[in-house]
C-alpha positions in Angstrom: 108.8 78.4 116.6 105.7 77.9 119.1 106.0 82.1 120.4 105.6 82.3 116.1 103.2 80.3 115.3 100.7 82.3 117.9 101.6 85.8 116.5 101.4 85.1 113.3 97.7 84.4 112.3 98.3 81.1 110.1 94.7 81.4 109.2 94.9 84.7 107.9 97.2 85.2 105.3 99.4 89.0 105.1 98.4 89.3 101.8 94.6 89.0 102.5 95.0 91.0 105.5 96.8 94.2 103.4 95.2 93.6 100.0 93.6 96.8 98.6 90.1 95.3 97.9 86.7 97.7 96.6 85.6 100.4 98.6 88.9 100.8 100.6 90.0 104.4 101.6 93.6 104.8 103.2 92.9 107.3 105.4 90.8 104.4 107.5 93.8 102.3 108.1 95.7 103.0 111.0 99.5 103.1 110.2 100.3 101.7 113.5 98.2 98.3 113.5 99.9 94.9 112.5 97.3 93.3 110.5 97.8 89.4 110.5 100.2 90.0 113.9 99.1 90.0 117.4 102.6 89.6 118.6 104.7 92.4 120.5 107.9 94.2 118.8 110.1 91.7 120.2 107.9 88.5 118.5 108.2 90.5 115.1 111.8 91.1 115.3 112.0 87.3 116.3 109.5 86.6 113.4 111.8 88.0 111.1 114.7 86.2 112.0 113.3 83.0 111.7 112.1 83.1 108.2 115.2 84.5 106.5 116.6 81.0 105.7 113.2 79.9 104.0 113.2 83.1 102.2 116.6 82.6 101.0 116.0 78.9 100.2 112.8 79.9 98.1 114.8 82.7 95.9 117.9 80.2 95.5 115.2 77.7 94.0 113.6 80.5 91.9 117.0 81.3 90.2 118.4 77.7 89.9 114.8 77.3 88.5 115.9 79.7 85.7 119.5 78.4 85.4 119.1 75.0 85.2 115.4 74.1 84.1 114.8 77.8 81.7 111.9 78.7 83.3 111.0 82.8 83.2 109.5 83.0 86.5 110.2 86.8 88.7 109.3 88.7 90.9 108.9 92.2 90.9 108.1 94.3 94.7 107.8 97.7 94.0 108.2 99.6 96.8 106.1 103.0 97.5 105.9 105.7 100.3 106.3 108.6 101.6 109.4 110.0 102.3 110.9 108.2 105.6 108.5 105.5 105.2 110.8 102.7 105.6 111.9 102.0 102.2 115.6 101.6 102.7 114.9 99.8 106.1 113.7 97.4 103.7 116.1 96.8 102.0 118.5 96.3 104.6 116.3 94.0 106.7 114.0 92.0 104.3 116.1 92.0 100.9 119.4 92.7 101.8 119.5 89.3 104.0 118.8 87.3 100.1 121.5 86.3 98.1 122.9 89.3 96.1 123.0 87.3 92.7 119.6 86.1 92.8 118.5 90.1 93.7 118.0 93.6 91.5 117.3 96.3 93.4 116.8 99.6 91.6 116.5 103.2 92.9 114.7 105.4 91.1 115.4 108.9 91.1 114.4 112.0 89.9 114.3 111.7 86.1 117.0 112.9 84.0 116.8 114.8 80.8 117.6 111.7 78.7 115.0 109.7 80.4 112.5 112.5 80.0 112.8 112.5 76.4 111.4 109.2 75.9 107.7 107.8 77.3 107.8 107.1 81.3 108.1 103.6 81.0 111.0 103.9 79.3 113.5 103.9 82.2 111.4 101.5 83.8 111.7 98.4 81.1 115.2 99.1 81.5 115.4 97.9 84.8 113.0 95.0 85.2 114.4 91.6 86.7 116.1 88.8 84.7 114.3 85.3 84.6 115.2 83.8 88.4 115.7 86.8 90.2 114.0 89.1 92.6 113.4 92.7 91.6 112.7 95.2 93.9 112.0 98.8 92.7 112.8 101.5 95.5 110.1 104.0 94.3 108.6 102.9 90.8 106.5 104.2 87.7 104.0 104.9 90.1 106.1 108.4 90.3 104.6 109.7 87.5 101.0 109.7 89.0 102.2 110.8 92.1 105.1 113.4 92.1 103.8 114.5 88.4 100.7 115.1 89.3 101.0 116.4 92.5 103.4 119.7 91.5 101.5 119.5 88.1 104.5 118.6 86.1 102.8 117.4 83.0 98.9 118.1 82.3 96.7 116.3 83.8 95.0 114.8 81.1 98.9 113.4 80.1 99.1 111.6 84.1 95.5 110.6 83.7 95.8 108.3 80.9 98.9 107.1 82.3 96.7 104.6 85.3 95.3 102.6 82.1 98.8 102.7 80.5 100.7 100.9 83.8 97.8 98.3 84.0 98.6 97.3 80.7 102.3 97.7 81.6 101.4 95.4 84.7 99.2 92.9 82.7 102.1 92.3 80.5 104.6 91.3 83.3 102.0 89.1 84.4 101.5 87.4 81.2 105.3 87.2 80.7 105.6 85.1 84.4 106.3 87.9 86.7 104.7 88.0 90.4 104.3 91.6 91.1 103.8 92.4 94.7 102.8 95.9 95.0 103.2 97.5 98.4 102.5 101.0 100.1 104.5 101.7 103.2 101.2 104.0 104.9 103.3 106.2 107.8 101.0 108.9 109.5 102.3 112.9 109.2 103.4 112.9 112.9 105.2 109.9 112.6 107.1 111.0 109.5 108.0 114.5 111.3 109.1 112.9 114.5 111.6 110.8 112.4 112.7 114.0 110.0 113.2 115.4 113.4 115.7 112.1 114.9 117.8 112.6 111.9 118.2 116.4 112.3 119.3 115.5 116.3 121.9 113.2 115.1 124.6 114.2 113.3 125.2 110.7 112.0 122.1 110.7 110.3 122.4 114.0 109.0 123.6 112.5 105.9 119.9 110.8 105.7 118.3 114.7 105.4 117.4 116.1 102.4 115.6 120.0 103.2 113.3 118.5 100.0 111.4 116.8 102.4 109.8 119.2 104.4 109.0 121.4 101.4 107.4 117.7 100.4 105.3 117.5 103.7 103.6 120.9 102.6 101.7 119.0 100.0 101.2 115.6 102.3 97.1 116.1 101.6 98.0 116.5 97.8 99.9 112.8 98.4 97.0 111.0 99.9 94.6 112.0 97.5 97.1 110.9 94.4 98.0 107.7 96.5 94.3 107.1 96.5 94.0 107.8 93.0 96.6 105.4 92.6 95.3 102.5 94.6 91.6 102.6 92.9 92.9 102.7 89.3 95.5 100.4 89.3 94.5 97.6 91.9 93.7 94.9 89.1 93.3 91.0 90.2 96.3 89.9 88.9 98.4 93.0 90.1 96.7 94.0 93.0 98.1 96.7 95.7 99.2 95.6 99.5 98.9 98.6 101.4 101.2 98.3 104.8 100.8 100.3 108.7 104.7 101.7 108.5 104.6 103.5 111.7 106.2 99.9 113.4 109.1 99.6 111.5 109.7 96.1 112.7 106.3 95.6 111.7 106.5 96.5 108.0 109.6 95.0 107.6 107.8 91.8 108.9 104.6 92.0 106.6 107.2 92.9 103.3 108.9 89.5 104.3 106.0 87.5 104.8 104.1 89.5 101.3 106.9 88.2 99.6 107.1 84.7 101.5 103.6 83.7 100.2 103.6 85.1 96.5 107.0 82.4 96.5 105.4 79.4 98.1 102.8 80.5 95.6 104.6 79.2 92.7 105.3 75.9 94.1 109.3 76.3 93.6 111.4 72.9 92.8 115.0 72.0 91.9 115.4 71.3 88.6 116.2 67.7 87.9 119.4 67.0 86.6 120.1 66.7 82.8 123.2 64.4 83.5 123.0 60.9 85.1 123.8 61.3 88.4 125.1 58.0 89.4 127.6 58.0 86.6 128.9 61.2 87.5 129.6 59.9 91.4 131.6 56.9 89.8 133.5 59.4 88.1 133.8 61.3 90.7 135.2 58.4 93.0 137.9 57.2 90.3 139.6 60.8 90.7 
C-alpha cells in the first residue's frame, strides 16, 4: 500500500486532474501522460489490483442501497474513443472485475432501421441503468455528433441542435439520481496505427480487425474537431467530461477505475438498516 500511496497523488484527485474545464483544447494533452500518477507501469498495474475489492464493495453497497433501503441512486460511464482506444480493455480490466448483477454494460452499434425511425435518444433511454446498478455505455449518444456529423449523415443544423438536446438529456439523469461520469479515451494517430498494425501480425487477433477502421483513420482530423465540438458544448457542471491519455493502456484503465472510485465514495454509500429485528431473528435462528 505504501509503493500506492506515493504514485497516486492523494492530493490531487483523477477527476480534477482529467476534468474538461474552460479554455481546454485536446490537441494539448499528451495521450501518453498519467495525470494524478507518477508511478511506473508496474505501480499502475499494482494500483489496479489493489482497489478492485473497494470498488466491488462500493457497487455491492450501491445496489443493496436500492434493494433493501429503495433508493434510485446510478451511475452511468459512458465510454468514448476512437477506434482501438481501449474501450473493451475496459471493460475487461475495470468493470468486468464488479459483480455482474450490480453491472449494465451496453454496446452500441451502428443504428438499425428501427432505431432510426424514432429520435436518437430513443435507443439510448432503452438502455439506461436500473436503480443500484452501474451502467457503462461502450460508445454512447455522443455518436450522433460525432459519426453523424463527421460523414454528414443528417444536416448539420439536425446534429447541431442535438449538443443542447443531450444536456437536457444529461440534466435529467442528474436530477433523477444518476452520477454520470463521462470519459474520452485520447489515443494519438501513431499509436492507434501501431496497434491496427499488432492485430493484423497476429492471427489471433485478426478477429479484432474490422477494414472500417482504416477507412475511419482517413477522417481522424474530421474526429478531433467533432470531439472538440463535443467537449465545449456538452461539458456542463453537473455532467462534466473527463478526458483520459489512452496511449498507456495500464494507465487508462487505472484513471477509469479511480474516475469511478471517487464519483462512489462521493455518495457516501451505507447498508441499509434492517427492517426486521435482528436479535429476534438470531434466537430464531438458534432454535432451528
Amino acid at each position: 500500500m505504501a509503493k500506492i500511496k506515493r504514485t497516486i497523488e492523494t492530493d490531487r484527485p483523477f477527476a480534477d486532474a482529467l476534468r474538461v474545464r474552460e479554455g481546454f483544447v485536446l490537441s494539448d494533452l499528451d495521450p501518453r501522460s498519467t495525470p494524478a500518477f507518477t508511478g511506473k507501469k508496474d505501480d499502475g498495474k499494482a494500483a489496479l489490483l489493489e482497489h478492485d475489492d473497494e470498488l466491488s464493495g462500493l457497487q455491492e453497497k450501491l445496489y443493496a442501497a436500492s434493494v433493501g433501503g429503495n433508493s434510485r441512486r446510478r451511475v452511468l460511464l459512458v465510454v468514448q474513443g476512437m477506434d482501438t482506444s481501449g474501450k473493451g480493455g475496459l471493460m475487461r480490466h475495470v468493470v468486468g472485475l464488479v459483480d455482474p448483477q450490480g453491472v449494465q454494460i451496453t454496446a452500441f452499434k451502428k443504428p438499425t432501421e428501427e432505431e432510426l425511425s424514432h429520435p436518437f435518444l430513443w435507443r439510448i433511454r432503452k438502455r439506461l441503468p436500473e436503480p443500484g446498478k452501474i451502467g457503462v455505455f461502450d460508445r454512447s449518444h455522443y455518436e450522433d455528433v460525432l459519426v453523424v456529423r463527421v460523414h454528414d449523415l443528417v444536416p448539420p443544423q439536425q446534429w447541431a441542435r442535438r449538443y443542447a438536446t443531450i444536456n437536457d438529456f444529461e440534466q435529467g439523469l442528474v436530477d433523477d439520481e444518476t452520477s454520470v461520469v463521462k470519459v474520452m479515451l485520447h489515443i494519438s494517430s501513431a499509436e492507434q496505427k501501431d496497434r491496427l498494425g499488432r492485430r493484423l501480425d497476429r492471427p489471433d487477433k485478426h478477429w479484432k480487425f474490422n477494414p472500417g477502421d482504416i477507412d475511419e483513420r482517413e477522417h481522424w482530423p474530421a474526429y478531433q474537431e467533432a470531439y472538440q465540438a463535443a467537449l465545449d458544448r456538452c461539458n456542463s457542471e453537473s455532467a462534466p467530461w473527463f478526458v483520459v491519455p489512452a496511449d498507456r493502456k495500464w494507465y487508462a484503465r487505472l484513471a477509469v477505475q479511480q474516475l469511478l472510485l471517487e464519483h462512489l465514495r462521493a455518495l457516501d454509500l451505507q447498508w441499509p438498516v434492517a427492517d426486521f429485528d435482528v436479535q429476534e431473528q438470531k434466537k430464531r435462528l438458534a432454535r432451528t
